[in-house]
N, C-alpha and C positions, 0 to 999 in steps of 0.2 A: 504493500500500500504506500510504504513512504516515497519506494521506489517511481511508482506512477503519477505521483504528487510530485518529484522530482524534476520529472519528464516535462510534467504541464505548466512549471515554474520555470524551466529552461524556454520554450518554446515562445514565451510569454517575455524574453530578455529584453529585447525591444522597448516592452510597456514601460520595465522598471528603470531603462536607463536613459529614460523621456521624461526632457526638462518642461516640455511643456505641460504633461499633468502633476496635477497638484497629488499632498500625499495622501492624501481623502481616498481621491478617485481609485491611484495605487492598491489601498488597502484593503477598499470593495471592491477590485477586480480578483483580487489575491482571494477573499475571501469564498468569491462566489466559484475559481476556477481552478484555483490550489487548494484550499482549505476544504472544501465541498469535497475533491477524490479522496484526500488524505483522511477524514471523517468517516466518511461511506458506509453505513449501517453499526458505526461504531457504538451506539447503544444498544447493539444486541450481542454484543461481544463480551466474554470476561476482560478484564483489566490486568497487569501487573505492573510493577512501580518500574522493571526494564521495561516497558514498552510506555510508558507514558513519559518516561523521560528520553528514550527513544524521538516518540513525537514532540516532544517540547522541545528539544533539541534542534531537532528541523523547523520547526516554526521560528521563533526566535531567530536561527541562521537567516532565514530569509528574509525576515521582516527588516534587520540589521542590512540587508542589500538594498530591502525597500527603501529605507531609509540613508543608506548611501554611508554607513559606518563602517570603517573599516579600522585593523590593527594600525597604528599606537591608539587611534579614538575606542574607548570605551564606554558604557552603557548600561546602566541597571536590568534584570530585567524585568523588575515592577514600574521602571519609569517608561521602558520598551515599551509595555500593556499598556500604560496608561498613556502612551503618545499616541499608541496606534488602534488604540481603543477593542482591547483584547482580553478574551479570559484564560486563565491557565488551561491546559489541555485536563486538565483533570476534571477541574469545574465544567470545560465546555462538554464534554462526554458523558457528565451527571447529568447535566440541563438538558442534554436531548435525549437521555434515557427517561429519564420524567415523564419528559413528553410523550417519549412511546406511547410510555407505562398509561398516560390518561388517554390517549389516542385509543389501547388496546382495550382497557377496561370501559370504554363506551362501546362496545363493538357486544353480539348476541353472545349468550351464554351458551350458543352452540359452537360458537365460532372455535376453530380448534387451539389459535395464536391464545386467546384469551384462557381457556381449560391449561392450556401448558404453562399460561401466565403465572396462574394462583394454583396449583395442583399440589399436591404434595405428596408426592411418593414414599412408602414405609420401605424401611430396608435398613440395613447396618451398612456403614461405609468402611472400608477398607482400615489397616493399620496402618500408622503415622500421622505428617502430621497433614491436615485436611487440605484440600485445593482449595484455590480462590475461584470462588464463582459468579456469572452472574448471578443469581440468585441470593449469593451468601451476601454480593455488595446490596441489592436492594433491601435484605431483610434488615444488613447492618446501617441502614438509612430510617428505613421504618423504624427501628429501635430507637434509636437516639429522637423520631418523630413523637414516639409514644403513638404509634398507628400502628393497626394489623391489617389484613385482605378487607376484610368488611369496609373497614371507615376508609380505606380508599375509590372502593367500588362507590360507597356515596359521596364523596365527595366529587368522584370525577364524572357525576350527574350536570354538576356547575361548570360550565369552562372555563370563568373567571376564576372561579374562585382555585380551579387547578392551576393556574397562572399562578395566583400566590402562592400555591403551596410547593410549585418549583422554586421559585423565588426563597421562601423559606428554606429550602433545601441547602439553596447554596450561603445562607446566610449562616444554618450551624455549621457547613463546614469553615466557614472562614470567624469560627467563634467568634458570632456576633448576632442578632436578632434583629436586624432592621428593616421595619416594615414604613420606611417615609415614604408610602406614593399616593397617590390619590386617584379611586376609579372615579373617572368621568362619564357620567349621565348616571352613576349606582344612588340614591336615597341615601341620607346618613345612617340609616336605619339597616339599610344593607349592607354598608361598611361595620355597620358593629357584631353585626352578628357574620358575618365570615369572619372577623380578625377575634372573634370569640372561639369561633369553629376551628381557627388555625394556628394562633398564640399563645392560647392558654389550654390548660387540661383542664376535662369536660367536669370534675368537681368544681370548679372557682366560678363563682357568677358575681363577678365585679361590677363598680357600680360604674358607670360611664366615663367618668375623670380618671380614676383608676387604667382601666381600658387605654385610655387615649397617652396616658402616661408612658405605661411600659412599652405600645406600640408604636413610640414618640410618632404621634398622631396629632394633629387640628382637627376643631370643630368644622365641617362641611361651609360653613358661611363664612368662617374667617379663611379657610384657602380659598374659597373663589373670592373674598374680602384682596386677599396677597396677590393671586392672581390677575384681575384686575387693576390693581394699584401698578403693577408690573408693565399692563398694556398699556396704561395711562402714559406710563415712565418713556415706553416707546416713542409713545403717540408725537407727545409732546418734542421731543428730539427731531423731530421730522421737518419741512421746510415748511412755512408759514402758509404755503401755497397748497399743501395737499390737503385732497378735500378731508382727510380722516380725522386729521386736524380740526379741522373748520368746520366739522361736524359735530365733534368735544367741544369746543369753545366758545359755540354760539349761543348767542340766549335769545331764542325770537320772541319777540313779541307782539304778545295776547294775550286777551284776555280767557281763563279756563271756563270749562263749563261748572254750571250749576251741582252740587254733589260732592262726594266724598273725593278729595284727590288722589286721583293713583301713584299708585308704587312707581318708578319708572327709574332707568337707570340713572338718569343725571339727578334724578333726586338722591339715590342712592351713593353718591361721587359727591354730593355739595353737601350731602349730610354728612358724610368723613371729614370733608376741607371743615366745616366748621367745628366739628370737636378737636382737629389738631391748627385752628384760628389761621388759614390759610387762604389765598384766593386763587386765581386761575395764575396771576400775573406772577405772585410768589412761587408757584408751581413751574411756570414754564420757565423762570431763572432757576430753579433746584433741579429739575429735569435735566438742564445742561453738563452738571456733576455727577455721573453715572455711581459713583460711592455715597456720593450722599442722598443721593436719591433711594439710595439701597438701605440705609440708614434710616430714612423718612418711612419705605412700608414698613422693614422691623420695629421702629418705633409705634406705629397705627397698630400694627398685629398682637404688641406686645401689649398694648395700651387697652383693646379690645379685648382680651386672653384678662386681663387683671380684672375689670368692669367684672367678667363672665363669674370669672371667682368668688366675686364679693355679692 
């Protein structure tokens, strides 16, 4: 396999020693024409620590070509990952075994992939000391999940929510539990109950704060609150001339109608500006300082979070 991955990286010389693409483009070619042979049903494959370092080996070489490094320049290779925006071969092998794994478990109960999935053969194994297997890596995942066959089968009913639970996969192994993302168009309501279903064990029923603490989580209305505050940050940096601008800034006037007034976003953006005593004019000069503007949402977010507290 490394061999053909090899091949497809040679052939491919040309791309990488082209000044005209940037190293973006590089990297998603490499990914989709290197990385795609050398991968190639590798979640259904057992694992050993020579063959993963094997393929990490060769990625990294490459990537260092991608990138135009050569001996005396040297290179971390977490700073590698992180220029070229890369997982380790280990992690990226988990994360598409996952996936199988909830691909498989959506599929009938007759289906034979899926029967071979969760089976469980009686027998005594051999003397010494045990193989690595698939099977033995996935159960040794599930263990440390606190999951068995069952709670995977329902869980990977949801496909979101099996989204998180790869994700969470790769957050014990890199010991750490971090769940900062935010599904968009899910109800808060639906965020609590999957990050109950996949961060905490099913005795604990915490209370919401709690919840949102350990999952270092925002309340649903204060991230689209940040998010927001974010576009504003854009908006505003843009040239006086675009309409997106002059669609934020304008205040027409009319007279409203008769009745309760509505919700609407620009009321929802003047009612911020005026708890942190602000106007359009003070915004679009802080807008210009892309730190301090950065500084201005975590001050609203922070300020909003305190309110909610008290």
């Amino acid at each position: 396999r490394i061999d053909k991955a090899r091949v497809a990286f040679l052939q491919l010389k040309n791309i990488w020693n082209s000044r005209q693409l940037s190293t973006n483009i590089k990297v998603r070619i490499f990914n989709t024409n290197v990385k795609a042979v050398l991968l190639y049903r590798a979640e259904t494959l057992r694992t050993t620590t020579t063959t993963i370092k094997k393929v990490q080996v060769f990625i990294n070489s490459c990537l260092r070509k991608i990138l135009n490094i050569h001996w005396p320049d040297t290179i971390s290779n977490s700073l590698l990952w992180e220029r070229t925006n890369q997982l380790p071969a280990k992690e990226e092998i988990r994360k598409r075994r996952w996936k199988w794994i909830g691909h498989t478990l959506r599929k009938s109960s007759n289906y034979i992939t899926r029967q071979a999935l969760t089976c469980n053969p009686e027998g005594e194994r051999k003397r010494g000391r045990p193989k690595n297997t698939l099977r033995g890596e996935m159960e040794s995942d599930m263990k440390r999940m606190s999951r068995n066959w069952k709670d995977l089968e329902r869980i990977a009913e949801a496909g979101v929510v099996w989204i998180m639970l790869v994700m969470i996969v790769g957050g014990i192994h890199q010991e750490t539990l971090d769940l900062g993302f935010v599904l968009i168009g899910t109800r808060q309501k639906g965020v609590l109950v999957i990050l109950r279903e996949l961060a905490l064990p099913d005795e604990i029923n915490p209370i919401n704060s709690l919840l949102w603490e350990r999952t270092n989580q925002l309340l649903a209305a204060e991230e689209i609150r940040k998010r927001r505050w974010k576009w504003i940050g854009h908006t505003l940096r843009k040239s006086s001339n675009c309409i997106t601008r002059q669609a934020l800034t304008c205040n027409p006037e009319e007279e409203r109608k008769s009745g309760r007034p509505k919700k609407t976003l620009r009321g929802e953006i003047e009612s911020d500006m005026k708890r942190t005593n602000r106007n359009w004019k003070d915004l679009e000069r802080i807008a210009e300082a892309g730190v301090v503007w950065i500084m201005l949402v975590v001050c609203l977010c922070s300020f909003m979070s305190s309110n909610r507290r008290k």
